[in-house]
OpenMM code with the backbone's topology and positions (N, CA, C; nanometers):
from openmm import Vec3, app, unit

residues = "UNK UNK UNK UNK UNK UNK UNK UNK UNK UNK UNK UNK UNK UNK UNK UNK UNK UNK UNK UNK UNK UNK UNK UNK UNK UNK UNK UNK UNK UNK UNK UNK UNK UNK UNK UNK UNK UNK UNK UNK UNK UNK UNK UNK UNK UNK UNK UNK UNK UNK UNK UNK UNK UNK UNK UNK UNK UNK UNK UNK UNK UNK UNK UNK UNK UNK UNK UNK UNK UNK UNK UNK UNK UNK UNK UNK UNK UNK UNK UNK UNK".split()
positions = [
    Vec3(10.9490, 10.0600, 10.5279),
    Vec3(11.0858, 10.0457, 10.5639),
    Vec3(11.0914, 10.0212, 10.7136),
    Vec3(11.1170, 9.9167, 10.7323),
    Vec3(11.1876, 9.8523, 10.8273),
    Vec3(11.3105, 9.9349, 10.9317),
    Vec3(11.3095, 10.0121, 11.0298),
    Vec3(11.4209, 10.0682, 11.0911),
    Vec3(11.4087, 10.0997, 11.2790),
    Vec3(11.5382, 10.1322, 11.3043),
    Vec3(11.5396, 10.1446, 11.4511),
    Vec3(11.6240, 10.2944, 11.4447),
    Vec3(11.5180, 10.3847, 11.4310),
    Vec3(11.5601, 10.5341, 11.4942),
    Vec3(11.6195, 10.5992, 11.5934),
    Vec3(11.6017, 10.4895, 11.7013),
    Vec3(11.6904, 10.5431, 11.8175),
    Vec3(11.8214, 10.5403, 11.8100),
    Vec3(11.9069, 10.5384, 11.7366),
    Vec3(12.0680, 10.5127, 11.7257),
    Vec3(12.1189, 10.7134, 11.6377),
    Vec3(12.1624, 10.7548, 11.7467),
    Vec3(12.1949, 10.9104, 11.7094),
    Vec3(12.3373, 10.8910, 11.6591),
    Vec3(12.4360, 10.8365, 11.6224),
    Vec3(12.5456, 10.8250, 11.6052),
    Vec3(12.5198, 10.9253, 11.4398),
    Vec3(12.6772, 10.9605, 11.4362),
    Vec3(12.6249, 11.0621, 11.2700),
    Vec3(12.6335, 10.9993, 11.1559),
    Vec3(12.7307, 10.8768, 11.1430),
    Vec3(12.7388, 10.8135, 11.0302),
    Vec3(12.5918, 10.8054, 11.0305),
    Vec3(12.5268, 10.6780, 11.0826),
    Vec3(12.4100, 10.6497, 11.0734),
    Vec3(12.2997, 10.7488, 11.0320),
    Vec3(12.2905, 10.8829, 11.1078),
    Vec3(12.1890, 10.9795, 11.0791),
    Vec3(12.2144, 11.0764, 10.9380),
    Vec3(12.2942, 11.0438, 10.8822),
    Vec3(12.3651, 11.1035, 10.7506),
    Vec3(12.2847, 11.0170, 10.6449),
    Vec3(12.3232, 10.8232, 10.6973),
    Vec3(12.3046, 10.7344, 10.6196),
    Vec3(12.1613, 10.7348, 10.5958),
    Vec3(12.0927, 10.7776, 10.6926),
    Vec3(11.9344, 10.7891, 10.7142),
    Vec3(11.8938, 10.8928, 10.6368),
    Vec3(11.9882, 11.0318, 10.6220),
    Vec3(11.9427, 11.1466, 10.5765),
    Vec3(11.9447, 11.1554, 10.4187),
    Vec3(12.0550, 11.0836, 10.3864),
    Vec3(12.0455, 11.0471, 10.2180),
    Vec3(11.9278, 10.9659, 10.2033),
    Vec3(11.8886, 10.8408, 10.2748),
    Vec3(11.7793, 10.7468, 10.2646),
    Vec3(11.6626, 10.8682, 10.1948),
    Vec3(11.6365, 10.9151, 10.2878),
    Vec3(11.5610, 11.0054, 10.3272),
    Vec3(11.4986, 11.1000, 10.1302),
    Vec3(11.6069, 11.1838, 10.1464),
    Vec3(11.6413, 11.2462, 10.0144),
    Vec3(11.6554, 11.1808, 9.9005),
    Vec3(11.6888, 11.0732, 9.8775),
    Vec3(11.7135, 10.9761, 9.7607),
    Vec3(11.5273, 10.9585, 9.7150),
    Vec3(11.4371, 10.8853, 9.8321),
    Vec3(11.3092, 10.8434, 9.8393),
    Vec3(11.2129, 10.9472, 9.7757),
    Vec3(11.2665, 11.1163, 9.8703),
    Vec3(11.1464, 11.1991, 9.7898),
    Vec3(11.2105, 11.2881, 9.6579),
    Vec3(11.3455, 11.2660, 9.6194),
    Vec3(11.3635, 11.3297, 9.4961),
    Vec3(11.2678, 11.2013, 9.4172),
    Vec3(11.2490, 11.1331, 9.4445),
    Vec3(11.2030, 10.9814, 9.3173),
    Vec3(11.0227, 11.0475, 9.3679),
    Vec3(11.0035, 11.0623, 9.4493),
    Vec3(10.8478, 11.1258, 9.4739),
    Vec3(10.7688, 10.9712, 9.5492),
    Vec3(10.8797, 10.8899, 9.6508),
    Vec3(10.8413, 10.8292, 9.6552),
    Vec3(10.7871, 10.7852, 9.8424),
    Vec3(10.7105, 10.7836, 9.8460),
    Vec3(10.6402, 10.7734, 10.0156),
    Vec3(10.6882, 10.6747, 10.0872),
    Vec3(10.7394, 10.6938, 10.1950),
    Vec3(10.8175, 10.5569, 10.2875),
    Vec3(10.6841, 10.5364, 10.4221),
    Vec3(10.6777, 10.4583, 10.4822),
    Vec3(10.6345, 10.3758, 10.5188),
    Vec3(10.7463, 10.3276, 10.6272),
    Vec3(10.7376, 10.4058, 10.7508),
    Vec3(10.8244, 10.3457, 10.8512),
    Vec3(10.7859, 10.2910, 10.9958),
    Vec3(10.8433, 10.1707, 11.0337),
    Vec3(10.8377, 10.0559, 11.1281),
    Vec3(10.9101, 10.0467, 11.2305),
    Vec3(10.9446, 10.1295, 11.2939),
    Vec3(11.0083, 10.0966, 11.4189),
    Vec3(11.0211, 9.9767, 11.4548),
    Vec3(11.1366, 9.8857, 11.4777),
    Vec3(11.1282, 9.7541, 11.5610),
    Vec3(11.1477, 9.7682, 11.6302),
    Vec3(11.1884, 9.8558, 11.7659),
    Vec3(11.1640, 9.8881, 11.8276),
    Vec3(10.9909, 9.8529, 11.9066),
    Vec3(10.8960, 9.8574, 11.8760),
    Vec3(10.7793, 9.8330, 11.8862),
    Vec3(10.7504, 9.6330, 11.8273),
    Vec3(10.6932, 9.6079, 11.9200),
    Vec3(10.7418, 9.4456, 11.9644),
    Vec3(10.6231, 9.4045, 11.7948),
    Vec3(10.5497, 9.4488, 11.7720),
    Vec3(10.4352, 9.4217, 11.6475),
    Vec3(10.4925, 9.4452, 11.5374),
    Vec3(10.5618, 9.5276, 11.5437),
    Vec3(10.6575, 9.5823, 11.4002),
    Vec3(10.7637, 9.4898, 11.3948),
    Vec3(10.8965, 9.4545, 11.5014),
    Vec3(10.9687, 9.3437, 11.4769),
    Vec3(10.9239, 9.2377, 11.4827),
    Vec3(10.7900, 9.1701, 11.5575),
    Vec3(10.7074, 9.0530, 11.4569),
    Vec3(10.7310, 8.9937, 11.3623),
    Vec3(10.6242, 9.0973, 11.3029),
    Vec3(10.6271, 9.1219, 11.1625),
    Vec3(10.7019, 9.1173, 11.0773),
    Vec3(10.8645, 9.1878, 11.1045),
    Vec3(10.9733, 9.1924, 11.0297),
    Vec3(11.0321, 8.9929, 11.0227),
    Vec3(11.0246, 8.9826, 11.1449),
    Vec3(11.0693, 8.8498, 11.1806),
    Vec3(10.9809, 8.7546, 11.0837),
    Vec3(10.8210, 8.7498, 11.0847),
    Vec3(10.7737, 8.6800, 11.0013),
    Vec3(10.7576, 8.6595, 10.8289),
    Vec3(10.7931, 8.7745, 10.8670),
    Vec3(10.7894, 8.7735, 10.7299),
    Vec3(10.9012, 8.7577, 10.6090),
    Vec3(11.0227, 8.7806, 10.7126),
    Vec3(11.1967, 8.7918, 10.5911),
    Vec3(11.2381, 8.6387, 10.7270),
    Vec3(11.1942, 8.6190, 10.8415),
    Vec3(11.2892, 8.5038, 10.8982),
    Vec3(11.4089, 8.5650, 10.9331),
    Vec3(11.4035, 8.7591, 10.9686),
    Vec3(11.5299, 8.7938, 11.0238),
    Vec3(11.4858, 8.9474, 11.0412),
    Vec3(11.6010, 8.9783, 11.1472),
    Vec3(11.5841, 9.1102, 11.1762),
    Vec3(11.7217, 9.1802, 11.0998),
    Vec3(11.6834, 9.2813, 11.0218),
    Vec3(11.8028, 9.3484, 10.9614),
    Vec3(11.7320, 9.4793, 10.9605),
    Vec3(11.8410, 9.6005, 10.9810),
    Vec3(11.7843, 9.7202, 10.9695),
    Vec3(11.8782, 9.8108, 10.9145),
    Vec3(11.8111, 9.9146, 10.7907),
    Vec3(11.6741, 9.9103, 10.7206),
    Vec3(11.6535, 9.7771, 10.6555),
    Vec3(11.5335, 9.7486, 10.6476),
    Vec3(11.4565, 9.6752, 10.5583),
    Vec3(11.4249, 9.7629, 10.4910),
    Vec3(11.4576, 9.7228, 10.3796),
    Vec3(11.3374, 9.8358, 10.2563),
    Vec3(11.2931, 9.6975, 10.1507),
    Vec3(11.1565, 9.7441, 10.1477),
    Vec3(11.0446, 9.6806, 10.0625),
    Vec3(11.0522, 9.7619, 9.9485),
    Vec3(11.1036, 9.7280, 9.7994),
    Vec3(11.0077, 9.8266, 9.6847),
    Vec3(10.9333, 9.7631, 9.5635),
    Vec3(10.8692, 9.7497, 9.5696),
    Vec3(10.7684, 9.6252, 9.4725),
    Vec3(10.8188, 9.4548, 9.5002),
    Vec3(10.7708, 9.4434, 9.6257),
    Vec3(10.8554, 9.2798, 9.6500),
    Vec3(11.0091, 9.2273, 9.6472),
    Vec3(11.0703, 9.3794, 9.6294),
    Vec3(11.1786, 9.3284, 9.6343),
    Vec3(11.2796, 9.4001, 9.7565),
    Vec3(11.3386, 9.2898, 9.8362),
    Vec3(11.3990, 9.3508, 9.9582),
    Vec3(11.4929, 9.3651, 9.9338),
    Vec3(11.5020, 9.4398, 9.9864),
    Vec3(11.6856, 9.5233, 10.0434),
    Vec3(11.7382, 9.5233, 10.1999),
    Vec3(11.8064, 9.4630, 10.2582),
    Vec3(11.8592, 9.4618, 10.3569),
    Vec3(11.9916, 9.5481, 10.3440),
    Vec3(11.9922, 9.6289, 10.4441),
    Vec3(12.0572, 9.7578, 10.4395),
    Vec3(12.0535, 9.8437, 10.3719),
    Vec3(12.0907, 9.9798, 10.3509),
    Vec3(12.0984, 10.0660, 10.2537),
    Vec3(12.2316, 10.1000, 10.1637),
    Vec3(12.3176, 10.1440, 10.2313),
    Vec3(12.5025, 10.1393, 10.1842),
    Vec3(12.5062, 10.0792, 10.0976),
    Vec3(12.4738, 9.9204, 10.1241),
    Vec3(12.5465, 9.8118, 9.9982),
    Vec3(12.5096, 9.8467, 9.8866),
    Vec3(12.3318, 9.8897, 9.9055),
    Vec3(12.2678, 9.8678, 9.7758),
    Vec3(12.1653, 10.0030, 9.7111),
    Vec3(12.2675, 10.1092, 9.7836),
    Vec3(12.1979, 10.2345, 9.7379),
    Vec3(12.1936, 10.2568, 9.5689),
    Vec3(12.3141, 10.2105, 9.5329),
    Vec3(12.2645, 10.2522, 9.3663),
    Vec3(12.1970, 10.1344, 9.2894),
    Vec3(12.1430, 10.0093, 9.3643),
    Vec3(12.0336, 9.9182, 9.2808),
    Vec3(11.9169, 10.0047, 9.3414),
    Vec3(11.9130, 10.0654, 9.4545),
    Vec3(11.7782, 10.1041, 9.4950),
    Vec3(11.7531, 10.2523, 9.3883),
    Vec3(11.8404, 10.3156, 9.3684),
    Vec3(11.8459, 10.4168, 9.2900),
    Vec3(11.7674, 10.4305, 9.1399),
    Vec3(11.8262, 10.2928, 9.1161),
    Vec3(11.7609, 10.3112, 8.9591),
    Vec3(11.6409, 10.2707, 8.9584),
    Vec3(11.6095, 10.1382, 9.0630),
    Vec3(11.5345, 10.0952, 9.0664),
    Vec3(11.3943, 10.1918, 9.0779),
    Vec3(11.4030, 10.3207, 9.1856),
    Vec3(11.3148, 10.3951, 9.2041),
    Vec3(11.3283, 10.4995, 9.0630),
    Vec3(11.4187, 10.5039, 8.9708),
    Vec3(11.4035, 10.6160, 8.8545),
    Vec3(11.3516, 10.5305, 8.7418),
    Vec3(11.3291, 10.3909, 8.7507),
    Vec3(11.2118, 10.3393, 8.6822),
    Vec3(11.0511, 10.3505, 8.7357),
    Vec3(11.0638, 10.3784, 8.8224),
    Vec3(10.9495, 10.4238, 8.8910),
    Vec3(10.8429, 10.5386, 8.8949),
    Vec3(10.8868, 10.6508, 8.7738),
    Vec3(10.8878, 10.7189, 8.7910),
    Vec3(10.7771, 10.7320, 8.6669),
] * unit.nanometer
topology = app.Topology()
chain = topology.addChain("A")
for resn in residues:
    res = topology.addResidue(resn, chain)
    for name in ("N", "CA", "C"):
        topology.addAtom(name, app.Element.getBySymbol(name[0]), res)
């Protein structure tokens, strides 16, 4: 997952904190990227042709942002299971 941690605002750190909780009720390990760090937004850049944050990767399939698409990511991870 694709993200920029430095932003303390509370919506955001709430939005992060469900992220968060949603991932290990499913038992599932994140994998986080600061873009912040010039190799990590690279990367993000080369590989989607854009910077959006979160990126979430879950079997090839991206998600740009979390909000919009918390309950496709939802089920998606309780097939996962």
């Amino acid at each position: 997952m694709y993200n920029n941690h430095n932003n303390s605002k509370s919506l955001i750190n709430c939005t992060y904190k469900l992220r968060e909780l949603i991932f290990a009720d499913n038992q599932i390990d994140i994998i986080y990227k600061n873009i912040s760090d010039k190799q990590n937004r690279n990367e993000l850049i080369k590989k989607y042709n854009r910077i959006d944050v979160p990126t979430i990767i879950i079997e090839n399939k991206i998600f740009l942002g979390f909000a919009d698409n918390r309950y496709e990511i939802i089920g998606l991870l309780k097939t996962m299971k």
